[in-house]
Phi, psi and omega in degrees: 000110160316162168299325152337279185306305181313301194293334175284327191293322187303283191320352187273323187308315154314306183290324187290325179278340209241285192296334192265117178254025221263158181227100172283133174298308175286350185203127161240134211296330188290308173282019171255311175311312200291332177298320159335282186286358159291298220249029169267300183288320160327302205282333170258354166284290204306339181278311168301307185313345192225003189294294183293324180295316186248053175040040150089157174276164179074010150224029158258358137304316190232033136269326224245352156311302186277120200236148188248145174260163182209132183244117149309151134280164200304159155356128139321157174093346206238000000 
């Protein structure tokens, strides 16, 4: 899970706990938010936390840019 998701997660999580005032008998709703905003945080602590292992976005793009040239000298015989 990206940081992307972590942050959607937190906000849907939010949203279910703080904004919603509707009340299910069968599911509550406050505990499916707060499980949310758990696995919201989890997931961007763990994105950060892992950030540094694979270097960041962007960079086997632009390792995969970069190209070296070697210029020879002419044929032998010349």
């Amino acid at each position: 899970m990206g940081l992307g998701v972590s942050i959607i997660l937190i906000a849907v999580g939010a949203i279910l706990t703080f904004a919603v005032n509707a009340s299910d008998p069968a599911v509550n709703i406050d505990a499916v938010g707060w499980i949310l905003m758990a696995a919201g945080a989890a997931g961007a602590l763990l994105s950060l936390i892992f950030w540094s292992t694979w270097a960041g976005p962007g960079y086997w793009t632009s390792r995969r840019r970069t190209t070296t040239y070697v210029e020879e000298g002419p044929p032998p015989g010349h």
